[in-house]
BAFI-3210 file (N, C-alpha, C; in Angstrom, 3 decimals, decimal comma, padded with zeros to 6 digits):
// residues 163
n [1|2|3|4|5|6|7|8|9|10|11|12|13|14|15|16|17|18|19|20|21|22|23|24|25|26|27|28|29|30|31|32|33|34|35|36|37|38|39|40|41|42|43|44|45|46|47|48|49|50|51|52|53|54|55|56|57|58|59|60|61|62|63|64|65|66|67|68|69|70|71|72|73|74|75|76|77|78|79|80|81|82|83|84|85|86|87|88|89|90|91|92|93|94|95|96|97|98|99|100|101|102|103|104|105|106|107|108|109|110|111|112|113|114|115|116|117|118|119|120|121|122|123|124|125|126|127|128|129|130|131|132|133|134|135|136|137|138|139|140|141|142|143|144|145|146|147|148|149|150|151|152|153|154|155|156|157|158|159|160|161|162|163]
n.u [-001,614|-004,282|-004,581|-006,731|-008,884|-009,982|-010,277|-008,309|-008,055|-005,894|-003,474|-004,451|-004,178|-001,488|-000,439|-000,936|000,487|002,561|002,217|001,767|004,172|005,957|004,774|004,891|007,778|008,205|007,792|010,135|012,756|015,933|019,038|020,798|020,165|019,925|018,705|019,079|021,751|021,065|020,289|019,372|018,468|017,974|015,842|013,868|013,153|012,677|009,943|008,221|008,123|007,027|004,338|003,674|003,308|001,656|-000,679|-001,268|-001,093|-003,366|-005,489|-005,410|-007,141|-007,582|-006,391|-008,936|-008,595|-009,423|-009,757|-007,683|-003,948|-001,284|000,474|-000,446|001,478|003,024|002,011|001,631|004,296|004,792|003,656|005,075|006,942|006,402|005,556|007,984|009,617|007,383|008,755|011,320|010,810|009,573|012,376|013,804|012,499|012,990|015,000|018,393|017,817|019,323|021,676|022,710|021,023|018,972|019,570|020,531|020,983|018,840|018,128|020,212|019,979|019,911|020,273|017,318|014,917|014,282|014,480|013,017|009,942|010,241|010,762|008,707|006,199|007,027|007,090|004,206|003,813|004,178|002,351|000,437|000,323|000,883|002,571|002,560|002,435|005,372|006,830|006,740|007,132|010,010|011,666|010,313|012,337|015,185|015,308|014,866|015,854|018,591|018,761|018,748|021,114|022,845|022,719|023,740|025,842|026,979|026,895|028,964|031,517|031,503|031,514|034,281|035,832|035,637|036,849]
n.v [038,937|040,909|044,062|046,460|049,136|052,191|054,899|056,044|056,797|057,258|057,240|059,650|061,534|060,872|061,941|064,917|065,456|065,863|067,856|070,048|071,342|071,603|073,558|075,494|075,586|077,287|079,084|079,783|079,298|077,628|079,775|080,085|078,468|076,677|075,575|075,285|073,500|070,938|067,561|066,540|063,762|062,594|064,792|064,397|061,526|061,973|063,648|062,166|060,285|061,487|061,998|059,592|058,566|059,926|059,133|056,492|056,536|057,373|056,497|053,511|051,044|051,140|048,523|046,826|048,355|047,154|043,730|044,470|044,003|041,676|043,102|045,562|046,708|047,914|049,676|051,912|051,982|053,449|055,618|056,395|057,379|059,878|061,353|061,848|063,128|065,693|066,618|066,823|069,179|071,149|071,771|072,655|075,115|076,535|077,182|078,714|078,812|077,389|076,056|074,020|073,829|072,580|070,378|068,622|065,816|063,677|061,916|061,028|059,641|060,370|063,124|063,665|065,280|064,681|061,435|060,651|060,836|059,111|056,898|056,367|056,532|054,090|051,815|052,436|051,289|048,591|048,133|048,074|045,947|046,679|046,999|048,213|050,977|050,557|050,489|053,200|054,174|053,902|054,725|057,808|058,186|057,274|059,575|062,080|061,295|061,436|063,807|065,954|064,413|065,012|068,088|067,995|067,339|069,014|071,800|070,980|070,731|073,307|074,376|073,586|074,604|077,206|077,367]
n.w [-140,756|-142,041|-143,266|-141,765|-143,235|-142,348|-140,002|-137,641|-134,300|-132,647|-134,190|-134,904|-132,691|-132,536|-134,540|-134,109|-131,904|-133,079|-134,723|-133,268|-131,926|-134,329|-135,468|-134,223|-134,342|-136,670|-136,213|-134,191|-135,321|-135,057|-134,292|-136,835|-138,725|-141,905|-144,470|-147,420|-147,848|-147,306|-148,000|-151,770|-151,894|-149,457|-148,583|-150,393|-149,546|-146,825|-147,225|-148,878|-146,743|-145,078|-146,325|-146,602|-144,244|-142,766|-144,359|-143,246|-140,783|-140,662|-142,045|-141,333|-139,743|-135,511|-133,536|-131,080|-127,996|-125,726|-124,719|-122,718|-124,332|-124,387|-126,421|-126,394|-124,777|-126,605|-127,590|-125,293|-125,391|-127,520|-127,287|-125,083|-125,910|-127,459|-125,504|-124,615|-126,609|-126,959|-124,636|-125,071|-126,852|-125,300|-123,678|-125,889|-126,886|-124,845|-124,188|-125,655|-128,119|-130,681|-132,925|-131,526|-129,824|-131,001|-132,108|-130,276|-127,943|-125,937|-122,922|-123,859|-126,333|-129,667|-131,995|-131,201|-131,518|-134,013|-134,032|-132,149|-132,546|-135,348|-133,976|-132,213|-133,930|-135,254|-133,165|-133,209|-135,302|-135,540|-132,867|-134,453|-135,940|-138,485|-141,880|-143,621|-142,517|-141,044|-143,479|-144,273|-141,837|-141,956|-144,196|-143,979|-141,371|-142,071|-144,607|-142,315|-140,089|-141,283|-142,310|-140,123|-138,683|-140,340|-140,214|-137,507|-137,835|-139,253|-137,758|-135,535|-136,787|-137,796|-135,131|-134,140|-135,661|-135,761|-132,940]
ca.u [-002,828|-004,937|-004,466|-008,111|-008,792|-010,841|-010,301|-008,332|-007,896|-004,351|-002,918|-004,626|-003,501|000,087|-000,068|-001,301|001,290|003,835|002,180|002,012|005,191|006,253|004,231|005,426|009,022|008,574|008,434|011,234|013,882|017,105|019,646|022,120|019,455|019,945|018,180|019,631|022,664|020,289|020,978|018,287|018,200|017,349|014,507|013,144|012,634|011,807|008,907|007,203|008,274|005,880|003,157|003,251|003,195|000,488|-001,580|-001,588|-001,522|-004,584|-006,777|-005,419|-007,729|-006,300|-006,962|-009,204|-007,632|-009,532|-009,690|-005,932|-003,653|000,088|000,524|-000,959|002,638|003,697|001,256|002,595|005,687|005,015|003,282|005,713|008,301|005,920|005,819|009,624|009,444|006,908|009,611|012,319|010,417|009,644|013,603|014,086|011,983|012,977|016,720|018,700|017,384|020,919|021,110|023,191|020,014|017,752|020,094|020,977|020,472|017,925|018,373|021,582|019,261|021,324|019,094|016,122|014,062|014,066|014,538|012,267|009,116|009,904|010,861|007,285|005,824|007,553|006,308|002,613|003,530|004,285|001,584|-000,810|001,299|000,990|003,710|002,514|002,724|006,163|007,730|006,579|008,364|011,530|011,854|010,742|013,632|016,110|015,581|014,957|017,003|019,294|018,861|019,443|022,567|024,310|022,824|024,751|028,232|028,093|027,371|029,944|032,144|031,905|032,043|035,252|036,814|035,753|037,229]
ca.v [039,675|042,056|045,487|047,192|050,428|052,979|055,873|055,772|057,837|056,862|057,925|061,389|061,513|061,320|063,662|066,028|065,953|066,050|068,882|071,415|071,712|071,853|074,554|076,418|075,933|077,557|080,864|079,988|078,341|078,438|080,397|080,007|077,148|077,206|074,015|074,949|072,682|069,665|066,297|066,264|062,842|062,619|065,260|063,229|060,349|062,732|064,020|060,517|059,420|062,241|061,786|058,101|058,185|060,799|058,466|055,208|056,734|058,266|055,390|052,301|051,063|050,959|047,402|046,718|048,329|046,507|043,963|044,804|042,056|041,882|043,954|047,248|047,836|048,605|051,598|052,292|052,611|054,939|057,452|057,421|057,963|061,158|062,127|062,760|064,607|066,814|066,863|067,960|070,707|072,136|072,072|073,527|076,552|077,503|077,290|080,167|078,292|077,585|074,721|072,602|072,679|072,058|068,868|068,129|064,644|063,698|060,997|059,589|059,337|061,215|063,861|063,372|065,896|063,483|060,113|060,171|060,938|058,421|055,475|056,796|055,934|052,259|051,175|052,305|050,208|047,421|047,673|047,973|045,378|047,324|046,648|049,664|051,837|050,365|050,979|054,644|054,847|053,446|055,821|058,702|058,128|057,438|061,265|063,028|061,585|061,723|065,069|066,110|064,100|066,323|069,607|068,041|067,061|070,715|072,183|070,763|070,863|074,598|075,152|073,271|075,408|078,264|077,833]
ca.w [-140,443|-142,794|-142,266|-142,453|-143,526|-141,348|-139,072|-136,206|-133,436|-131,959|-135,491|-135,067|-131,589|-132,775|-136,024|-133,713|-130,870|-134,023|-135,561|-132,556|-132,015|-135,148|-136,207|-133,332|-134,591|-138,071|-136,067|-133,602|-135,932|-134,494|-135,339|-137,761|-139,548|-143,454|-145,078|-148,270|-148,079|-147,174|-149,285|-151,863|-151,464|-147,833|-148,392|-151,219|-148,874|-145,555|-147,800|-149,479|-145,708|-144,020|-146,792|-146,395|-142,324|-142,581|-144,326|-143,108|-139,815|-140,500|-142,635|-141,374|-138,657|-134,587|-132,974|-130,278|-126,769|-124,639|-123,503|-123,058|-124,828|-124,020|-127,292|-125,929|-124,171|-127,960|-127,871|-124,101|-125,556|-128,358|-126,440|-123,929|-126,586|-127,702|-124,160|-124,854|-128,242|-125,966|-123,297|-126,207|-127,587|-124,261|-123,700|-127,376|-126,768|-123,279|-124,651|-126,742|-129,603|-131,295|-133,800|-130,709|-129,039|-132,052|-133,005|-129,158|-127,972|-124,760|-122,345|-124,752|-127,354|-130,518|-132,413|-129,990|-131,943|-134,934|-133,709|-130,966|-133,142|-135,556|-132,936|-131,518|-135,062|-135,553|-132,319|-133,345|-136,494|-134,432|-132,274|-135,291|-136,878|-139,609|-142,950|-144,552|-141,611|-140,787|-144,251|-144,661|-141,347|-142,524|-145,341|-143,145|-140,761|-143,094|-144,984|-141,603|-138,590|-141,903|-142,076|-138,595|-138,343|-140,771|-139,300|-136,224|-138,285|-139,699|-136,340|-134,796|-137,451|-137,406|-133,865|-133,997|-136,733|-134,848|-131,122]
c.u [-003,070|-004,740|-006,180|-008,142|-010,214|-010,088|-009,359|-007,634|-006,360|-003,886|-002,997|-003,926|-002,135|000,482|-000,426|-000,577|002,350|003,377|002,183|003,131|005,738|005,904|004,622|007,028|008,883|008,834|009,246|012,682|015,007|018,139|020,635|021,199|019,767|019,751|018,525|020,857|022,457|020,456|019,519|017,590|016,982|016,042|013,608|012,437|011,835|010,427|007,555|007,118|006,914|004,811|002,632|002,540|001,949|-000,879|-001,839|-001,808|-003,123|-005,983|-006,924|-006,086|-006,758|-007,323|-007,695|-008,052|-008,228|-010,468|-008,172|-004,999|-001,948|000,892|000,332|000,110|003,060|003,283|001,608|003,831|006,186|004,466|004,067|006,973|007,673|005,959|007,435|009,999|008,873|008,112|010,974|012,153|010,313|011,421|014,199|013,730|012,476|014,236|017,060|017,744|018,615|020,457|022,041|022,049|018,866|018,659|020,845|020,413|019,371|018,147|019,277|020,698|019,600|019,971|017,665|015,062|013,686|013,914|013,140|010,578|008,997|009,866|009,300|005,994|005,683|006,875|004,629|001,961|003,254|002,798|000,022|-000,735|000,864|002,621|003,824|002,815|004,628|007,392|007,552|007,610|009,861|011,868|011,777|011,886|015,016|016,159|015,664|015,535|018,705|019,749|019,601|020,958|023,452|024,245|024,184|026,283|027,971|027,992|028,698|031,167|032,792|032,033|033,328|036,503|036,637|036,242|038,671]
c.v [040,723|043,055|046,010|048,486|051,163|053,844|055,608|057,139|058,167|057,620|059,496|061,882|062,304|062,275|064,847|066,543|065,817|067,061|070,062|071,891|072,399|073,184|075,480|077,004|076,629|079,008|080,871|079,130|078,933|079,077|079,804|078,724|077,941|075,681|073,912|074,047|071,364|068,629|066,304|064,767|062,440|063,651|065,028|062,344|061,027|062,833|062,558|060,097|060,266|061,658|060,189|057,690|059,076|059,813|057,437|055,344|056,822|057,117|054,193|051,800|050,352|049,084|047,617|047,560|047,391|044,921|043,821|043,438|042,904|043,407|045,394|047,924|048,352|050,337|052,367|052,998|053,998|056,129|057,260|058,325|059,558|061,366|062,738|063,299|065,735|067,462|068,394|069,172|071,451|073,113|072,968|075,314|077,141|077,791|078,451|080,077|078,658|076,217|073,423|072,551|072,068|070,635|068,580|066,599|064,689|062,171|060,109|059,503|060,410|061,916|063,953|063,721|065,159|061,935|059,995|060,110|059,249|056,846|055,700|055,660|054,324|051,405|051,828|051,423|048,670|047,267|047,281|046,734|045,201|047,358|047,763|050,731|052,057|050,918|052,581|055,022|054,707|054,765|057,212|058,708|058,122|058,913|062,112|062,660|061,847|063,226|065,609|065,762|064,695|067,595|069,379|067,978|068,651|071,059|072,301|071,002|072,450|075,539|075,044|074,393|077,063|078,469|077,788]
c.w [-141,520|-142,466|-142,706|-142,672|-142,710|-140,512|-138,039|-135,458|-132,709|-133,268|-136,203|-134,147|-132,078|-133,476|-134,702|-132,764|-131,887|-134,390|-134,917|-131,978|-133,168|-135,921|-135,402|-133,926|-135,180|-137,058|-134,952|-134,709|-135,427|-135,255|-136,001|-138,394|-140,690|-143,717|-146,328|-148,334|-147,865|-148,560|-149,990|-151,792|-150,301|-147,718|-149,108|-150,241|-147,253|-146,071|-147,871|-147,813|-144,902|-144,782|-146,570|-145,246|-142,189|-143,074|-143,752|-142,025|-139,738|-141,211|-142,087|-139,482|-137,323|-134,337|-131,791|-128,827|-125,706|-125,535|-123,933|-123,037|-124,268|-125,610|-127,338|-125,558|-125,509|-128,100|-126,550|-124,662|-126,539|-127,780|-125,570|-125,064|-127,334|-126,698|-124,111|-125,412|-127,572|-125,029|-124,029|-126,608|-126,737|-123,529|-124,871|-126,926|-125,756|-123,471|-125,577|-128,046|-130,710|-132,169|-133,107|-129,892|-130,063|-132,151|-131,334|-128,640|-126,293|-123,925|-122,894|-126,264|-128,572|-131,214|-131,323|-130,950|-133,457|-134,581|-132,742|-131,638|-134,321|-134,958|-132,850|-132,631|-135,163|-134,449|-132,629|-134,779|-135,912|-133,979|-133,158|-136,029|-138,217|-140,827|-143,374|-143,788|-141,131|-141,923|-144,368|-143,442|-141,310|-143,386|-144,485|-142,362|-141,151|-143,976|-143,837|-140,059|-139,847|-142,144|-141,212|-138,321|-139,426|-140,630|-138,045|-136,627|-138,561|-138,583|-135,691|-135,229|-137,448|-136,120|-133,290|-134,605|-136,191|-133,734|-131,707]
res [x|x|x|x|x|x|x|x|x|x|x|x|x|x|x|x|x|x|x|x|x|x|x|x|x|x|x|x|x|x|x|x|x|x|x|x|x|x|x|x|x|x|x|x|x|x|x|x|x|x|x|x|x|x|x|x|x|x|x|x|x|x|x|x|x|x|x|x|x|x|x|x|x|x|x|x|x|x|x|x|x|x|x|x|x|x|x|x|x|x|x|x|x|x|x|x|x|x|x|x|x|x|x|x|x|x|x|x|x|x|x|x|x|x|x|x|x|x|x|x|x|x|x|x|x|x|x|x|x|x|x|x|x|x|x|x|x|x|x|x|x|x|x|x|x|x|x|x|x|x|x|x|x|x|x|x|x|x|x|x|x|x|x]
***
């Protein structure tokens, strides 16, 4: 299938329940965060991975919703999986705000506050069955649940060496 190019609304949708949180964090960051020791690697690819997912989200046209095809549960599934990034952040904020709850996991699900956003993503690749959409979120995920999972090894690392 072609991918077309145009507008869509689902793809704003999502930037937008990714971006109000987020913008919330910058002025709660938890404590003891320091992003200097971050792999530049992994924020190489986080970066190209946001700019990528930002666009294709944003140009590559959504499909028909109705009349509703068996395919629609794909987009079911990614907003529910933003309904749980929502869920996370509400847990984040109401918490000390430490960097075990910033990198804490949610229903088993490891990082939450990373993973769950871009799972969210992949299934709106899917449902778009979108290539271009799909690789930007590869790459995103790979620099920033990458990320995350070594906020959580040092974390832990140093809460170990501390008790």
């Amino acid at each position: 299938m072609r991918e077309s190019l145009g507008f869509s609304w689902a793809g704003l949708a999502f930037l937008l329940a990714l971006l109000a949180p987020n913008l919330l964090w910058t002025r709660y960051r938890p404590r003891g965060y320091d992003p200097s020791g971050e792999s530049r690697v992994l924020l190489a690819l986080e970066r190209v991975g946001q700019a990528w997912v930002t666009c294709a989200a944003l140009v590559l046209r959504d499909p028909p919703l109705l009349p509703w095809r068996a395919r629609c549960w794909w987009l079911a599934g990614a907003a529910a999986l933003m309904l749980l990034y929502e869920c996370w952040w509400l847990r984040y904020f109401r918490s000390p705000r430490t960097m075990a709850d910033f990198t804490a996991p949610l229903l088993g699900i490891p990082v939450a506050g990373a993973s769950l956003p871009v799972a969210a993503f992949f299934l709106l690749a899917v449902w778009r069955r979108s290539i271009l959409l799909a690789a930007g979120v590869v790459i995103l995920g790979v620099g920033h649940i990458g990320i995350h999972l070594c906020h959580r090894r040092e974390f832990t690392a140093a809460s170990k060496g501390g008790a």
